[in-house]
C-alpha positions in Angstrom: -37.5 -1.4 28.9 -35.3 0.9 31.2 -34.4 4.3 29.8 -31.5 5.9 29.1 -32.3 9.0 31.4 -33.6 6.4 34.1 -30.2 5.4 35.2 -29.0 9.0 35.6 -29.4 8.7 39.7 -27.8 5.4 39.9 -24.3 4.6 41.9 -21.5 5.1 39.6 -19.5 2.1 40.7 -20.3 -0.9 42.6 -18.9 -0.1 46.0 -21.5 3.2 46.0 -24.2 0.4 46.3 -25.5 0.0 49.7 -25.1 -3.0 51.9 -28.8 -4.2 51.3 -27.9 -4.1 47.5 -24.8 -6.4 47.9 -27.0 -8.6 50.3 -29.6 -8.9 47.0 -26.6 -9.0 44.4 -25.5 -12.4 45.7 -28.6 -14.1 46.2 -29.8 -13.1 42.9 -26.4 -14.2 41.3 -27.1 -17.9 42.6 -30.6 -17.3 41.5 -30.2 -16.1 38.2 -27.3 -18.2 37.4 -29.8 -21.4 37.8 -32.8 -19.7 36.0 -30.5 -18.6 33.1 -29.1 -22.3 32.7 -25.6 -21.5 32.3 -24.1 -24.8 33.4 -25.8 -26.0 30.0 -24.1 -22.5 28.4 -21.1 -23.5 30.0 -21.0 -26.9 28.2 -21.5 -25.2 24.6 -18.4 -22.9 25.3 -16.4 -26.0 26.1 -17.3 -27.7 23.0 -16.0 -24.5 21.0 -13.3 -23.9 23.1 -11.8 -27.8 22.1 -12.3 -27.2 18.6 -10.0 -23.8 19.1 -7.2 -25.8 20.3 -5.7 -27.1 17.2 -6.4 -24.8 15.1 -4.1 -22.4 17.5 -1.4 -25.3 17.9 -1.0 -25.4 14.2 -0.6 -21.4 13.7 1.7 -21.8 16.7 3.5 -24.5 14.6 3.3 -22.6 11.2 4.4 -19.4 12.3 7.6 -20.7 14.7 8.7 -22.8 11.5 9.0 -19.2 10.0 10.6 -17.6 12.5 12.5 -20.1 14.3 15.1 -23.2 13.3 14.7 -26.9 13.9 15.9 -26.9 17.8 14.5 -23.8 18.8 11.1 -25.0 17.2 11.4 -28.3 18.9 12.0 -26.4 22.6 9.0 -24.2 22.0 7.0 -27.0 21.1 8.2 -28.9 24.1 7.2 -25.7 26.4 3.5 -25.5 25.1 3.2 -28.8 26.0 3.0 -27.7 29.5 0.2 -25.3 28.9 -2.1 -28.8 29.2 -2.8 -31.3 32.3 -0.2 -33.6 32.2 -3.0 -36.6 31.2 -3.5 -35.0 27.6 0.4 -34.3 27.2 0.2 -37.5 25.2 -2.4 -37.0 22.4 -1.6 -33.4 22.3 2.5 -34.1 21.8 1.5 -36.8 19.3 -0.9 -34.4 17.2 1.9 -31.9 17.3 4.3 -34.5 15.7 2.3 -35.4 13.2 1.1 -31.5 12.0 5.0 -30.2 12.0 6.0 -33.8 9.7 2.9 -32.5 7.2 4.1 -28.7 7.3 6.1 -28.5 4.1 4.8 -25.0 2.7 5.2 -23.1 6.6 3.6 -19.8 5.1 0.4 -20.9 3.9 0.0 -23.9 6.4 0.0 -20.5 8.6 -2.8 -18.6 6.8 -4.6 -21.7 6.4 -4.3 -22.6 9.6 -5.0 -19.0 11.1 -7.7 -18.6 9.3 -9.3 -21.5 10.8 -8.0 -20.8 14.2 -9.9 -17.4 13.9 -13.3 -18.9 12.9 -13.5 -21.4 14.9 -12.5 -19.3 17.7 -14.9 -17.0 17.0 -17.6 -19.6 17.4 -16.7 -19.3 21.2 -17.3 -15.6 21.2 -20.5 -15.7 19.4 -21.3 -18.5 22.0 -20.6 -16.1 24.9 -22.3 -13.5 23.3 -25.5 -15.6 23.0 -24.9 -16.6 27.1 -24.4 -12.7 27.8 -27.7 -11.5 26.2 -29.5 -14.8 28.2 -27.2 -13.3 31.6 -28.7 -9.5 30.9 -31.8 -10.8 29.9 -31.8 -8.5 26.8 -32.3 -9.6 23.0 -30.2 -9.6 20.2 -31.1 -6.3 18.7 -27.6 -5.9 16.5 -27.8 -6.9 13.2 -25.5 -9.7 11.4 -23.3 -7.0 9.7 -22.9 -5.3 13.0 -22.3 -8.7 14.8 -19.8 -10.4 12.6 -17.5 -7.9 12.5 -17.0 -7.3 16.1 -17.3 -10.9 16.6 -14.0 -11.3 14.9 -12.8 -8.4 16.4 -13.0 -9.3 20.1 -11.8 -12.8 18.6 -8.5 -10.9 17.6 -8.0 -9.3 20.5 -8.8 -12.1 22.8 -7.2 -14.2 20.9 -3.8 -11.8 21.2 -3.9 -11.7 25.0 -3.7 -15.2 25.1 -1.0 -15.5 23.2 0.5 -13.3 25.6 -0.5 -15.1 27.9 0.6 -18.3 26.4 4.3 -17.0 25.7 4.7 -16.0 29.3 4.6 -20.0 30.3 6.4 -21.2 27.3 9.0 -18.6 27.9 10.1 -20.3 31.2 13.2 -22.9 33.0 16.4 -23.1 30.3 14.2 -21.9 27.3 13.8 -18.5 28.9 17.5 -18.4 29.9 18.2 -19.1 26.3 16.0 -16.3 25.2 17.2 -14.3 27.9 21.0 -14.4 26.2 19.6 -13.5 22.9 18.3 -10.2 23.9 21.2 -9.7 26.3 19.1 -10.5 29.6 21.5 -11.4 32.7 20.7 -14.3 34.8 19.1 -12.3 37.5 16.7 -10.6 35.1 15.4 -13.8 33.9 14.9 -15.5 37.3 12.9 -11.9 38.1 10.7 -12.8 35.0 9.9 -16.2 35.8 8.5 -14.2 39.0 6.7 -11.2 38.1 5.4 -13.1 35.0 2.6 -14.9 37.1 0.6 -11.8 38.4 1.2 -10.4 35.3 -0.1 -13.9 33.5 -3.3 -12.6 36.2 -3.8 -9.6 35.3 -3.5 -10.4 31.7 -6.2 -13.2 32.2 -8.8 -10.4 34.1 -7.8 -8.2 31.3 -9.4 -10.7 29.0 -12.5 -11.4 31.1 -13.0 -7.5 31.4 -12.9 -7.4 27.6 -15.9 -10.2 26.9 -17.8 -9.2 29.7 -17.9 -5.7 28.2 -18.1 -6.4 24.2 -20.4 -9.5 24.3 -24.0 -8.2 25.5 -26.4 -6.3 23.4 -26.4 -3.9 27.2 -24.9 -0.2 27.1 -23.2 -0.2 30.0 -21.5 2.6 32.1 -18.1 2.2 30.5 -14.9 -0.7 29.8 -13.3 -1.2 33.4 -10.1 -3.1 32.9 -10.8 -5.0 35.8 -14.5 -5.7 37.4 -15.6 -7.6 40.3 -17.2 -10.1 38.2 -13.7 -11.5 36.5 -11.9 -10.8 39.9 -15.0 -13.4 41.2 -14.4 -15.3 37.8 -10.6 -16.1 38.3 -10.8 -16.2 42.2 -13.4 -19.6 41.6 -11.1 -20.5 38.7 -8.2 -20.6 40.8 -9.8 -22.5 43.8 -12.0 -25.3 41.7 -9.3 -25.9 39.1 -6.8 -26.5 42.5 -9.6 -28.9 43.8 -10.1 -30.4 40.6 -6.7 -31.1 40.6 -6.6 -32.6 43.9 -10.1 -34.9 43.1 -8.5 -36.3 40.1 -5.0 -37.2 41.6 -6.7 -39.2 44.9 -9.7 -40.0 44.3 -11.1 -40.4 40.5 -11.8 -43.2 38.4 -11.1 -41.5 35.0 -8.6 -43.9 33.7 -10.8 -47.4 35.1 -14.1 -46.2 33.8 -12.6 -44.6 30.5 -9.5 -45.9 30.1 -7.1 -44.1 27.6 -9.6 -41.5 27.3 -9.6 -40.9 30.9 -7.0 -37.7 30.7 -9.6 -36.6 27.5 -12.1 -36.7 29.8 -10.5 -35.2 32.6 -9.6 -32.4 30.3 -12.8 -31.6 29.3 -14.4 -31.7 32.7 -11.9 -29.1 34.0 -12.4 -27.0 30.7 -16.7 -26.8 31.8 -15.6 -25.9 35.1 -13.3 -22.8 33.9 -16.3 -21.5 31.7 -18.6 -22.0 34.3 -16.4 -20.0 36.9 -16.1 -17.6 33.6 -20.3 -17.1 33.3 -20.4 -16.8 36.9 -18.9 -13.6 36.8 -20.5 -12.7 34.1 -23.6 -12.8 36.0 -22.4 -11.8 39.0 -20.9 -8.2 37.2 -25.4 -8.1 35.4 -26.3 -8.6 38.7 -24.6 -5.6 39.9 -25.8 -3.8 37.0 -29.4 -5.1 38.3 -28.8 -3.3 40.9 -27.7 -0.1 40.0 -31.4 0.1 37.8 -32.9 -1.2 41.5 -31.4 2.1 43.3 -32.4 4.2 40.4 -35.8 3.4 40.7 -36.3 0.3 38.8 -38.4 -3.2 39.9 -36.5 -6.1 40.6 -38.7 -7.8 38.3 -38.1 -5.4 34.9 -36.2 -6.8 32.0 -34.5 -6.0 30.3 -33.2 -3.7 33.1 -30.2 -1.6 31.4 -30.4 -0.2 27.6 -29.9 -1.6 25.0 -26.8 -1.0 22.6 -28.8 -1.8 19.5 -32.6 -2.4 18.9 -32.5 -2.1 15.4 -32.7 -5.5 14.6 -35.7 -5.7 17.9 -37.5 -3.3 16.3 -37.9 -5.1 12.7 -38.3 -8.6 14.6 -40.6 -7.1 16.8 -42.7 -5.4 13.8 -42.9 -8.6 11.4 -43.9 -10.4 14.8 -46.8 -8.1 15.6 -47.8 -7.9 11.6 -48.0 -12.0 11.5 -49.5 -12.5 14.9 -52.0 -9.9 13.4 -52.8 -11.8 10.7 -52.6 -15.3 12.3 -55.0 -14.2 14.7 -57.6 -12.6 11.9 -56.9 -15.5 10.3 -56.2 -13.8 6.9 -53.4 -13.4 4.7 -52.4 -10.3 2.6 -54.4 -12.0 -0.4 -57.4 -12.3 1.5 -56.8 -8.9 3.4 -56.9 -7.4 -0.4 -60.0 -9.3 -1.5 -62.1 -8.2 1.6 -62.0 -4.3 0.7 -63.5 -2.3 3.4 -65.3 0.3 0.4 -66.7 -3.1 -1.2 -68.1 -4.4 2.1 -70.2 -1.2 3.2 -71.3 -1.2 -0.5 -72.6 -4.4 -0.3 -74.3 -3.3 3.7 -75.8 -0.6 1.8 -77.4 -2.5 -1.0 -78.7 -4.8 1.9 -80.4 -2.2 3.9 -81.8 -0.9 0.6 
């Protein structure tokens, strides 16, 4: 494993690397992302991410019931709707219906409900955790009641910024100029929202990325960058496969003949394994720049894991009941029969024999 003081004469940021280094960066990037099976990690994220969805809808529900009345509910509601592909509007509008007719007691349908929104979400992040330690090729050396907590804690916080993130489309068309004349907002001022908001709905998104590529791995790494190459990467591939996506299923799929009314379901969850692959791309493209700040400090391309560790408490204890059992395993003894074969008693009894 890399030292600490090892790293101390490598580039600070990525554009210090040399040419040569950026050369290796991306061919180890495809590489790596193959080796380290991330189209199967991609998958996994997916199937958390779907179980995230209405357990958010129904805190969304709960807490605008609170806050809201009947017709500013139902145009909120209306405006989310639009935060899915148009082939899943359906099933999602329909689930909506039937959670808001079942939401008699709002303020404990809202702890209930964000309570469940937070745990399964958090599934997700523990996911992407798992995929960032198989990315930086380190173990998992921090212990559960290390883990857990920030699990929840970069849930939170993720889990804010898309809200944020959220409100900025719901908050949009005659909604928004509604809003707008609550708060006192001219006309113009809203039209400028409903054109800022979208590089700010970008930056908010890298913002996000930054924040899991940092948190998730058990790697120390130099420092939180608000934005890093690997989420600008990550929402560049995003951006143009979601776009071609798009386009494929318009012209030229076969969602809705081979799968009939699932075919938007299905469409739906294709797109949502594309986004976290384009997500674990970066991931491993901002690990392989790490890579190669060890390289130029002096480290083989071949050493893993090739940054420090955060926490090896939890390596070190694994590490020590795995030595102590493949110990035994391979004297073929246990701690029984290491007790009944007393060194002492065993030279006695050499002793007596020689006598």
């Amino acid at each position: 494993m890399m030292a600490d003081h090892e790293l101390d004469g490598a580039p600070d940021k990525p554009a210090e690397l040399t040419k040569r280094s950026w050369i290796d960066v991306l061919k180890r990037t495809v590489k790596e992302f193959n080796n380290d099976n991330l189209t199967d990690w991609a998958a996994a994220l997916t199937y958390y991410g779907v179980l995230s969805i209405f357990p958010g809808i129904l805190v969304l529900l709960s807490v605008s019931g609170m806050l809201l009345t009947d017709t500013t509910q139902d145009a909120v509601l209306k405006n989310t709707q639009h935060l899915f592909p148009a082939s899943i509007a359906g099933p999602v509008s329909g689930a909506v219906d039937e959670l808001k007719q079942g939401s008699g007691s709002a303020g404990v349908l809202a702890i209930v409900g964000l309570l469940g929104a937070l745990w399964t979400a958090s599934g997700y992040v523990g996911a992407f955790m798992r995929a960032s330690n198989a990315i930086y090729d380190v173990p998992e050396g921090r212990p559960i009641w290390k883990l857990l907590p920030l699990r929840l804690g970069i849930t939170i916080a993720v889990g804010a910024l898309i809200s944020v993130a959220a409100l900025s489309i719901v908050f949009t068309g005659r909604f928004a100029q509604q809003a707008g004349g609550w708060i006192g907002l001219s006309k113009q001022a809203v039209q400028i929202f409903d054109i800022v908001k979208w590089p700010v709905l970008l930056l908010v998104v890298m913002l996000i990325l930054a924040l899991l590529y940092w948190a998730s791995p058990n790697a120390r790494q130099t420092g939180f960058r608000w934005i890093t190459p690997g989420g600008a990467l990550a929402v560049f591939i995003w951006l143009l496969a979601s776009g071609g996506f798009a386009i494929y299923v318009s012209n030229f799929s076969s969602y809705n003949k081979t799968y009939g009314t699932l075919g938007g379901i299905i469409a739906f969850l294709v797109w949502l394994w594309i986004s976290n692959i384009a997500i674990l791309l970066g991931a491993e493209f901002d690990a392989e720049l790490e890579r190669g700040r060890a390289i130029e400090a002096g480290a083989s391309e071949d050493e893993e894991p090739y940054m420090p560790l955060r926490d090896s408490s939890k390596v070190k204890e694994d590490a020590h009941h795995g030595i102590t059992g493949d110990k035994r395993k391979h004297d073929g003894q246990t701690d029984n029969d290491a007790d009944d074969n007393d060194p002492a008693e065993e030279d006695d009894g050499a002793n007596a024999r020689r006598a």
